[in-house]
C-alpha positions as CSV (number, residue, x, y, z in Angstrom):
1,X,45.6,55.0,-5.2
2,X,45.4,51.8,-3.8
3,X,48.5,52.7,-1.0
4,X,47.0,55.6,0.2
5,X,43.8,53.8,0.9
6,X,45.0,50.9,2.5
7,X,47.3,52.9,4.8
8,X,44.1,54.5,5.7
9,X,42.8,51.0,6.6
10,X,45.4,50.5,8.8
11,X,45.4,53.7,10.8
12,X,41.7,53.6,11.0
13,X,42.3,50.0,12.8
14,X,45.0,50.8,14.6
15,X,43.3,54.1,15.9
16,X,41.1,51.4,16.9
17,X,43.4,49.2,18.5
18,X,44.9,52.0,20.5
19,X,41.3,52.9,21.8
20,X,40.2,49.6,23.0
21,X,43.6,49.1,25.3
22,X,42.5,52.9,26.6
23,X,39.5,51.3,27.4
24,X,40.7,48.4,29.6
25,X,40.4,49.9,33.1
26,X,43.9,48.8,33.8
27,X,46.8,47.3,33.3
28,X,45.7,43.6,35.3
29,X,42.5,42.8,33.3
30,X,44.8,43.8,30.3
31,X,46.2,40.4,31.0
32,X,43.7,38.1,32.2
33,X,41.9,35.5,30.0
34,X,38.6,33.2,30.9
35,X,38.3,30.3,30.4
36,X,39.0,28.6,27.1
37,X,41.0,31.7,26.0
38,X,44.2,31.4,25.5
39,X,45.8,34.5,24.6
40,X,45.2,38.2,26.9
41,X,44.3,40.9,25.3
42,X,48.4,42.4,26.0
43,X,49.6,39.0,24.4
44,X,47.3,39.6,21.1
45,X,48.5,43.9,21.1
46,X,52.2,42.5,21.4
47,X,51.3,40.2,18.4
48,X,49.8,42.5,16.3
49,X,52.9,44.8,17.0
50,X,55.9,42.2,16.1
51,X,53.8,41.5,13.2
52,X,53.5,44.9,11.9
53,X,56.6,46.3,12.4
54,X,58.3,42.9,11.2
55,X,55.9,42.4,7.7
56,X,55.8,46.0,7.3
57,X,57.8,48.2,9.1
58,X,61.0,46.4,8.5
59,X,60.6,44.2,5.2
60,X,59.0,47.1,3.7
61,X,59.9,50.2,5.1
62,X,63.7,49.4,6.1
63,X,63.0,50.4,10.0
64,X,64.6,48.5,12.1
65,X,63.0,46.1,14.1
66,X,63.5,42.2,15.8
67,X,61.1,40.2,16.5
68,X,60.7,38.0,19.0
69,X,57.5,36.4,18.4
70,X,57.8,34.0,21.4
71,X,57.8,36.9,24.0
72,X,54.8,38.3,22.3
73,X,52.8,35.2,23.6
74,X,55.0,34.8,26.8
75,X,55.5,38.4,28.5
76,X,53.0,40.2,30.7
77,X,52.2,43.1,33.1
78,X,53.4,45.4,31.1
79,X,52.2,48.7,31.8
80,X,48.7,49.8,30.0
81,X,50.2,53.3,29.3
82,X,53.6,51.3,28.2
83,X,51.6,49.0,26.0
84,X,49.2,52.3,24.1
85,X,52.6,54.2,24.1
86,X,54.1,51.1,22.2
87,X,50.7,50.8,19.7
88,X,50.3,54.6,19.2
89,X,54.1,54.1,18.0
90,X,53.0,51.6,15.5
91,X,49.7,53.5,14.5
92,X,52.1,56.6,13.5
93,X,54.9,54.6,11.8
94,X,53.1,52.1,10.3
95,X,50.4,53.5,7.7
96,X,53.0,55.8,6.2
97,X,55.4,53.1,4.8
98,X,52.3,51.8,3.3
99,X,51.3,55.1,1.8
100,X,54.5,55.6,0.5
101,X,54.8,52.5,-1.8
102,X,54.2,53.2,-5.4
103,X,52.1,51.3,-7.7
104,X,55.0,49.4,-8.6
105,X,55.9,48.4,-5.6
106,X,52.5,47.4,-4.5
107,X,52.5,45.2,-7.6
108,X,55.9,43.6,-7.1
109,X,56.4,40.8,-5.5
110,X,56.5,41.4,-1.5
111,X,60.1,40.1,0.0
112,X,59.8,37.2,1.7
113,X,57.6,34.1,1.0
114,X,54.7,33.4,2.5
115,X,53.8,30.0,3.7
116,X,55.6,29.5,0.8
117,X,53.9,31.6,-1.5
118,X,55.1,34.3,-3.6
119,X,52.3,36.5,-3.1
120,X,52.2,40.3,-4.5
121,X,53.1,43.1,-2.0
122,X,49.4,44.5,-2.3
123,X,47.8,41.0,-1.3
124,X,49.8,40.5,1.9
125,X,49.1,43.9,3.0
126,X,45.5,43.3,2.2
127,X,46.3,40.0,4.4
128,X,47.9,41.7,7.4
129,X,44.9,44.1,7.2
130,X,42.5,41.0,8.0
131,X,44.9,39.8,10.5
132,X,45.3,42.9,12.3
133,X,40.9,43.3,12.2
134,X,40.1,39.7,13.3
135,X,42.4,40.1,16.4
136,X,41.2,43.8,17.2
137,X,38.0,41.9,17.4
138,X,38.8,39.6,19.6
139,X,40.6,42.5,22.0
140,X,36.7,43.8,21.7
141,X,35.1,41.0,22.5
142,X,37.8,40.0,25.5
143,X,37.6,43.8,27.1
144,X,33.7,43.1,26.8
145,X,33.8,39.7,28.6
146,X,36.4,40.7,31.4
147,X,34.7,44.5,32.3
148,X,31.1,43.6,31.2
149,X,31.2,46.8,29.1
150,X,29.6,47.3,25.8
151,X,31.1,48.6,22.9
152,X,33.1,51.6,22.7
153,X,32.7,54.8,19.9
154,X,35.8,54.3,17.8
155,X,37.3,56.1,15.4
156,X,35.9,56.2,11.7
157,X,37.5,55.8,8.2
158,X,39.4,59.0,7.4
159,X,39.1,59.8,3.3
């Protein structure tokens, strides 16, 4: 069913996520850009937080959650263990509203407009799939930059 395997998606990625901020050797370089970069690797791990638990965590899966998408952009130093506590959090709430949605559901029309589109539930989760993979890339590619590290072995797709 197409819920179980996009829930799979997302805990593969998040997995992923969770991995790369282990892999930051601490919490300072967590936060630091270069230039022509706007956004730390923290800022974009806060981001992809608020935007999970708000699109699907709360819209979909009634938890409760408010977001301030501001302070996702705006805070800093928090702690590397805080922030992998915070995305573990989301990697083990996460996936299972999304594996619990029927074919119905997944079909119906998700609640709230989208740049003011109706779009299906199924397509903006398939959305907020890409979104959370483009900026788990650039988490990669900004850990790489800041520690000259290579990549890392991450976790693989679960079936």
């Amino acid at each position: 069913m197409l819920s179980a395997e996009l829930a799979a998606l997302y805990t593969r990625d998040l997995t992923r996520l969770v991995q790369e901020l282990e892999a930051f050797p601490d919490t300072e370089t967590l936060w630091q850009t270069r230039a022509g970069i706007t956004n730390s690797a923290g800022n974009l791990a806060l981001h992809l937080e608020g935007n999970l638990r708000q699109f699907i965590g709360r819209l979909l899966g009634q938890l409760d959650y408010t977001r301030d998408r501001p302070r996702e952009f705006s805070d800093s130093g928090i702690e590397k263990s805080d922030l992998v506590a915070r995305l573990s959090a989301v990697r083990d709430e996460i996936p299972p509203v999304i594996a619990g949605l029927s074919a119905e559901q997944l079909e119906a029309a998700y609640p709230q407009l989208y740049s003011g589109m109706t779009l299906p539930t199924q397509q903006m989760l398939i959305h907020l799939e890409g979104h959370l993979s483009y900026h788990l890339g650039q988490i990669d590619y900004l850990r790489r930059l800041l520690t000259g590290e290579g990549a890392i072995s991450l976790a693989e797709l679960q079936q």
